[in-house]
C-alpha positions as CSV (number, residue, x, y, z in Angstrom):
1,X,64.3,352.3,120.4
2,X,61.5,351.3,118.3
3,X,61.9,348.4,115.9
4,X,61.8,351.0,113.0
5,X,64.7,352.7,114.5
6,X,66.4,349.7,115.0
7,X,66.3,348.7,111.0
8,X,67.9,352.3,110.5
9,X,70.3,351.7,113.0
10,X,71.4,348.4,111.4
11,X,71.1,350.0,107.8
12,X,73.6,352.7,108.6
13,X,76.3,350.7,109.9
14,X,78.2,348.2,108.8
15,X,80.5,346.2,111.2
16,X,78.4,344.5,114.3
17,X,79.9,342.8,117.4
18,X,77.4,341.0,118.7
19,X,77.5,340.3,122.7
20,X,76.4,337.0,124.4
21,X,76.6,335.8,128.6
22,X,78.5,334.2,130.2
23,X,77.3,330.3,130.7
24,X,75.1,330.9,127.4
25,X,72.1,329.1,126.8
26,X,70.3,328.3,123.6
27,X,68.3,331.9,123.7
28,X,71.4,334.1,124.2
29,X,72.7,331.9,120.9
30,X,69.8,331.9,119.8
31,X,69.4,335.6,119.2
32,X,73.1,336.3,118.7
33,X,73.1,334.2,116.0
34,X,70.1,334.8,114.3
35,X,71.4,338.4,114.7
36,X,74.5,337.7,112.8
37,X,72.9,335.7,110.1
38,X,70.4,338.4,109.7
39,X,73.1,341.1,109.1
40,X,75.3,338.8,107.2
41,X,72.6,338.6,104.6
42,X,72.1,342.1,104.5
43,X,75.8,342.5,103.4
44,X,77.6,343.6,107.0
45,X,80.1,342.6,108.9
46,X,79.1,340.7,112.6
47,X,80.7,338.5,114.6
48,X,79.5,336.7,118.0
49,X,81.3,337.1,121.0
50,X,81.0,335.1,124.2
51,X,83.6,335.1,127.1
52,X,83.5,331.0,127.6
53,X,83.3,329.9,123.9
54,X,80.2,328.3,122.2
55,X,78.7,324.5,124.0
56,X,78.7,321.8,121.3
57,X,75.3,321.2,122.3
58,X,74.7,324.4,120.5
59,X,76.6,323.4,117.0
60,X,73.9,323.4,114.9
61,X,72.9,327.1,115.4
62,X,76.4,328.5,114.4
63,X,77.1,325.5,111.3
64,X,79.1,327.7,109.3
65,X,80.1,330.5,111.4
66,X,83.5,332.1,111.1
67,X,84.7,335.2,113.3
68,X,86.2,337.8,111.2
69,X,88.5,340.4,112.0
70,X,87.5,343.8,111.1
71,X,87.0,347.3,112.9
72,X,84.4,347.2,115.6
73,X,81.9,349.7,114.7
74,X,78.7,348.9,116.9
75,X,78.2,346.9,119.9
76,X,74.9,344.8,120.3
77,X,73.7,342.8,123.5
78,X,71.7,340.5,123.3
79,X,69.6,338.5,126.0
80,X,71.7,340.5,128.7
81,X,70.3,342.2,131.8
82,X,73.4,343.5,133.4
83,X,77.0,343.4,131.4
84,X,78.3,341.7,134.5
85,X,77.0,338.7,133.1
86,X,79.2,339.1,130.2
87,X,81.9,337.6,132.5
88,X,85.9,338.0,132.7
89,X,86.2,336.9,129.0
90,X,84.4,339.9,127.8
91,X,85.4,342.2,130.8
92,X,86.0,345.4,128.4
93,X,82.7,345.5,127.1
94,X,81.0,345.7,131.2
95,X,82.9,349.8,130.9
96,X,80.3,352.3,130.5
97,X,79.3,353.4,127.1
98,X,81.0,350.3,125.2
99,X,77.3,349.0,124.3
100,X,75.3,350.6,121.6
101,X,72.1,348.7,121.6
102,X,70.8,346.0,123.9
103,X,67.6,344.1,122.9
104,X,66.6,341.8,126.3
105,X,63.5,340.1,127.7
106,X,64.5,340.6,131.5
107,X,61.9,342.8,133.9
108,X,65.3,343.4,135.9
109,X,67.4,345.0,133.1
110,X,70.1,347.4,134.4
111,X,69.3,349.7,131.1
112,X,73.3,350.0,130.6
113,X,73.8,350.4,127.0
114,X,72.9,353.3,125.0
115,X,70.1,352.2,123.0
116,X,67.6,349.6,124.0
117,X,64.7,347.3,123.0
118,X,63.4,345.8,126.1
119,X,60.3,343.7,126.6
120,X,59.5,341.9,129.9
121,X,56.7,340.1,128.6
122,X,58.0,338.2,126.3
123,X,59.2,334.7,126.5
124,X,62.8,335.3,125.3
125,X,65.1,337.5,123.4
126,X,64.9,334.9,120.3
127,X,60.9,335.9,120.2
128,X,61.7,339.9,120.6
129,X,64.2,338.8,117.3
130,X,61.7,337.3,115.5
131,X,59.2,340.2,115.6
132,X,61.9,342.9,114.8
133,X,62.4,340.8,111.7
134,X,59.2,340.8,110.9
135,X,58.5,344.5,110.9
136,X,61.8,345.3,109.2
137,X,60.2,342.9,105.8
138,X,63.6,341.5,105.0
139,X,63.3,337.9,104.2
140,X,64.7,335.3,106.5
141,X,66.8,331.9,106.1
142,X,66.1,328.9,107.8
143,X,69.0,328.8,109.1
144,X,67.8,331.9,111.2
145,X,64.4,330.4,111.9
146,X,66.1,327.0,113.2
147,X,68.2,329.8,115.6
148,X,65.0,332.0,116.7
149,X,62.8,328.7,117.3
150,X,65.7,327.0,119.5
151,X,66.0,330.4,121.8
152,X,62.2,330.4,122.0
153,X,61.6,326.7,122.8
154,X,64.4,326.7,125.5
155,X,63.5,329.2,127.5
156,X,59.7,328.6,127.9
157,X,61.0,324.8,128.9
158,X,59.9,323.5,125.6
159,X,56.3,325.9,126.0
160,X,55.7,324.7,129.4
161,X,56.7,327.5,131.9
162,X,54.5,330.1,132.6
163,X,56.3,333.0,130.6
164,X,54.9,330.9,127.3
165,X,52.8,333.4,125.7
166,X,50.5,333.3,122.9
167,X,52.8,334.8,120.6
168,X,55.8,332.4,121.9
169,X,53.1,329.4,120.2
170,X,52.2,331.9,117.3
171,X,55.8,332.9,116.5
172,X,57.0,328.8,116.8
173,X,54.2,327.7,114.4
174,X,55.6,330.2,111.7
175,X,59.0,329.2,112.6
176,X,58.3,325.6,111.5
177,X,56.9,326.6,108.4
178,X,60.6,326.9,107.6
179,X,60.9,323.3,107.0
180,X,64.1,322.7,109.8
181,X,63.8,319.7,111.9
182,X,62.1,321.3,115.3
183,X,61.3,317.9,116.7
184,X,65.1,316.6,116.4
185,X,66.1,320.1,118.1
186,X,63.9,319.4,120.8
187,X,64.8,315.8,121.2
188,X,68.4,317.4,121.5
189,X,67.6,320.2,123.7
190,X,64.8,318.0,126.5
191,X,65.2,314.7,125.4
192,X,69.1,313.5,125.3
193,X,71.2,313.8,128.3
194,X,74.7,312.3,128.1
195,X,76.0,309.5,131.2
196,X,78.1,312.6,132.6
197,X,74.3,315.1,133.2
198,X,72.5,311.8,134.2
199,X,75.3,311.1,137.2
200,X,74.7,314.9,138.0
201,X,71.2,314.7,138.3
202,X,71.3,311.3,140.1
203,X,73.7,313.4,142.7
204,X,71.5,316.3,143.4
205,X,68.5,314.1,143.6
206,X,69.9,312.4,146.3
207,X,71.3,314.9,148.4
208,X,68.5,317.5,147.9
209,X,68.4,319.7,151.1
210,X,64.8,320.8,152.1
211,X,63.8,323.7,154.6
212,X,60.7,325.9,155.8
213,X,58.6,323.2,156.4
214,X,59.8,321.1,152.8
215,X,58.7,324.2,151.0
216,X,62.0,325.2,150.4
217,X,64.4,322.7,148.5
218,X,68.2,323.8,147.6
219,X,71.0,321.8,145.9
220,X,74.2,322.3,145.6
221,X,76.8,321.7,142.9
222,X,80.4,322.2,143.9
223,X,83.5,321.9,141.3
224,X,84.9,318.9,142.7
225,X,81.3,317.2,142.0
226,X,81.3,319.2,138.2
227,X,84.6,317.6,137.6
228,X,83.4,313.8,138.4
229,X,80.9,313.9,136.2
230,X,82.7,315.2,133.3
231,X,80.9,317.7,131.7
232,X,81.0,321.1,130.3
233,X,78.6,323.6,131.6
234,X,76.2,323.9,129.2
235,X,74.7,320.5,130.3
236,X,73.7,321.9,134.0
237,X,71.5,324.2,131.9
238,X,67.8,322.8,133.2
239,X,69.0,321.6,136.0
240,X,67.8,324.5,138.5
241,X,64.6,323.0,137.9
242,X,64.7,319.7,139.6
243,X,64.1,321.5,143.3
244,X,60.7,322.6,142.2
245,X,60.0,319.1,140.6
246,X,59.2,318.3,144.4
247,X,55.6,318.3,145.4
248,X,54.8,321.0,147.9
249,X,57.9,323.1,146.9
250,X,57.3,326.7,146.4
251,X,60.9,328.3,146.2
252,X,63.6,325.6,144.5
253,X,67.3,327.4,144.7
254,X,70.6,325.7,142.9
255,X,74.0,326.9,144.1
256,X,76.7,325.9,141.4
257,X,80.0,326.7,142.2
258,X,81.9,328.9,139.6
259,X,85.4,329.7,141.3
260,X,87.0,328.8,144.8
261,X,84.5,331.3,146.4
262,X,82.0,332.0,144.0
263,X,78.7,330.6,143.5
264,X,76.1,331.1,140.8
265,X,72.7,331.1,142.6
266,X,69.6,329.6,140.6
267,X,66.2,330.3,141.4
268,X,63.0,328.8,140.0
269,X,59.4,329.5,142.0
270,X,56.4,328.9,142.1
271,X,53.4,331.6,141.6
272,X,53.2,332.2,145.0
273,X,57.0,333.7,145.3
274,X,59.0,336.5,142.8
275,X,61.8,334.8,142.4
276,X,63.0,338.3,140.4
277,X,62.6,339.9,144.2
278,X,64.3,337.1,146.0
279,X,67.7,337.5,144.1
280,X,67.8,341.4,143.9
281,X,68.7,341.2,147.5
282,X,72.2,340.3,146.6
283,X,72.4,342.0,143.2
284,X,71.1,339.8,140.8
285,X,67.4,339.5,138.8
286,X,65.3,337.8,136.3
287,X,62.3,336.9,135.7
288,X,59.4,336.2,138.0
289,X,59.2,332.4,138.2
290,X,63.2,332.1,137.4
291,X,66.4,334.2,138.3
292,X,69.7,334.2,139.3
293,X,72.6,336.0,140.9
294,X,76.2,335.4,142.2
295,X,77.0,335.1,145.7
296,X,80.5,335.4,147.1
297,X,82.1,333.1,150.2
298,X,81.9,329.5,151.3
299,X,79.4,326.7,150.5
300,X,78.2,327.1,153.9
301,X,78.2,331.0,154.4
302,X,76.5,331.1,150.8
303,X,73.9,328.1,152.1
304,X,73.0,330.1,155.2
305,X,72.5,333.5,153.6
306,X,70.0,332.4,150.8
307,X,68.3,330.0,153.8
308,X,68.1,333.6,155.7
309,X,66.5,334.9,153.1
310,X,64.5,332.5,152.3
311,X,63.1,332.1,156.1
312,X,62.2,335.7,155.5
313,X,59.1,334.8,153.0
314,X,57.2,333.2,155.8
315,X,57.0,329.6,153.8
C-alpha cells in the first residue's frame, strides 16, 4: 500500500487493534502507540495489544492509555516481520488472514498480512510512522512525537548503528521541535541501568565465550541466571550488544533462554558478516548488522549448532 491508501484505509474504518511482539522494545511501542494516539485523535476506536504486557521502562509512551472493549474491525502490525513473533499471548492473530495491514522496517519480512507498508531502509517502524503522518497532513500531539522519537532513537542505538540514516537525524530534529524532554528519554533509555541489569551485565562479561580465532564471541543467559538478577525482560534489551563491544569481534551472538528448551538467539555483526543470512538458517531474520531467531533444545545442543554455523563463515 501506499501511504495515501493507507490514510483511506484508516479513514474508512473505525475500530483498530493494533499488534505489537513479543519481548517489545521501545520501537514496536513506539509505533503501536503513536499509532493509537494518532487514530484516537481522529475520532476511532484502537487499542494496543502485546502478548507479555507493556515494561515500565516504557510508561511514559502509553501515560494515559486505556484498552477498550469494542468490535474488532481491523487488525494492524506494527514493527513485525513474521506473526510468530507475536508470541503465545497473541497466538490467534499468527492464523492466516487475521492481519489487515502490516507496516515493518525488516528486509526479512514474511509478507503475511494482507496489506503492507514495508521499508528495509529505514531505521525503524517509528520513522516509517512518522513520514506516513506526514503525508496524510493531520496534525500531531506531542505525546505522539515523544512515541515516534523514542522508537527511532532506540533502534539506531541512540543514532549510532549503522542503519541511522539521514532521515532517522532529519525526522528526530523535527521530533524535538515538539518541545518533550528527548534528553531525559535518552538518559532513560542508554543512560540508567537498575542494580538487577548491572549484575547481568557484570555476568556475561565475565563468562563471555570466544571462538574462531576470538572473532566469534557468544553469551549466554539462562533463566536461573534471569531470575538472580531480578529483572523483567525488557532490561536485557541492549544487551546483545556487549559481544561485539570486543575488539577484533566480527559476529557477537546472545542466547537467552525463553522456556525449559527454548532459546531466543541474538545476533549483532559487524560489516563484514549479514547477520540477516546467519539467522535465516534456522528460521529467523532481521536486519543486516542485527537479528534474531529462536532455537529449540539444550544450552549445549543450541551452543554447538550456532558455533557450527558460525565455523561455516570462514572467521
Amino acid at each position: 500500500m501506499t501511504f495515501e491508501e493507507i490514510g483511506r484505509f484508516l479513514e474508512e474504518h473505525d475500530c483498530f487493534t493494533i499488534l505489537t511482539h513479543r519481548s517489545p522494545d521501545g520501537d514496536t511501542l513506539g509505533a503501536g502507540f503513536a499509532l493509537w494516539n494518532y487514530l484516537s485523535d481522529m475520532g476511532k476506536k484502537a487499542r494496543v495489544l502485546n502478548g507479555e504486557g507493556f515494561p515500565d521502562r516504557y510508561a511514559f509512551m502509553y501515560t494515559g492509555y486505556e484498552p477498550r472493549e469494542f468490535t474488532e474491525e481491523c487488525v494492524i502490525a506494527v514493527d513485525i516481520a513474521d506473526p510468530n513473533l507475536l508470541g503465545s499471548g497473541l497466538a490467534e492473530y499468527q492464523q492466516e488472514g487475521k492481519i489487515d495491514l502490516c507496516i515493518d522496517h525488516h528486509i526479512s519480512n514474511k509478507n503475511y498480512a494482507k496489506h503492507s507498508y514495508v521499508d528495509g531502509k529505514a531505521s525503524a517502524a517509528s520513522l516509517i510512522l512518522y513520514q506516513l503522518f506526514k503525508a496524510l497532513g493531520r496534525p500531531i500531539s506531542r505525546q505522539i512525537a515523544v512515541c515516534l522519537y523514542t522508537g527511532i532513537a532506540t533502534d539506531t542505538g541512540c543514532f549510532k548503528y549503522e542503519n541511522t540514516t539521514p532521515e532517522a537525524h532529519i525526522a528526530a530534529a523535527e521530533l524535538i521541535q515538539y518541545g518533550f524532554g528527548f534528553a531525559i528519554i535518552n538518559r532513560m533509555m542508554f543512560d540508567i541501568k537498575s542494580k538487577g541489569r548491572m549484575a547481568a551485565e557484570h555476568f556475561v562479561q565475565a563468562n563471555m565465550e570466544f571462538y574462531c580465532h576470538d572473532r566469534c564471541a557468544l553469551i549466554a543467559l539462562t533463566t536461573e541466571i534471569m531470575e538472580k538478577c531480578g529483572i523483567e525482560s525488557a532490561e536485557f534489551e541492549g544487551i546483545a550488544s556487549i559481544p561485539l563491544s570486543v575488539e577484533g569481534v566480527d559476529l557477537g551472538i546472545t542466547v537467552k533462554q525463553r522456556h525449559e528448551d527454548v532459546f531466543k538467539i541474538s545476533v549483532r555483526t559487524t560489516e563484514k558478516l549479514d547477520a540477516a543470512a546467519f539467522c535465516r538458517q534456522f528460521g529467523g531474520g532481521g536486519h543486516i548488522r542485527a537479528a534474531g531467531c529462536e532455537i529449540k533444545g539444550t544450552l549445549e545442543e543450541v551452543r554447538e549448532k550456532l558455533l557450527a554455523a558460525a565455523g561455516e563463515l570462514g572467521l
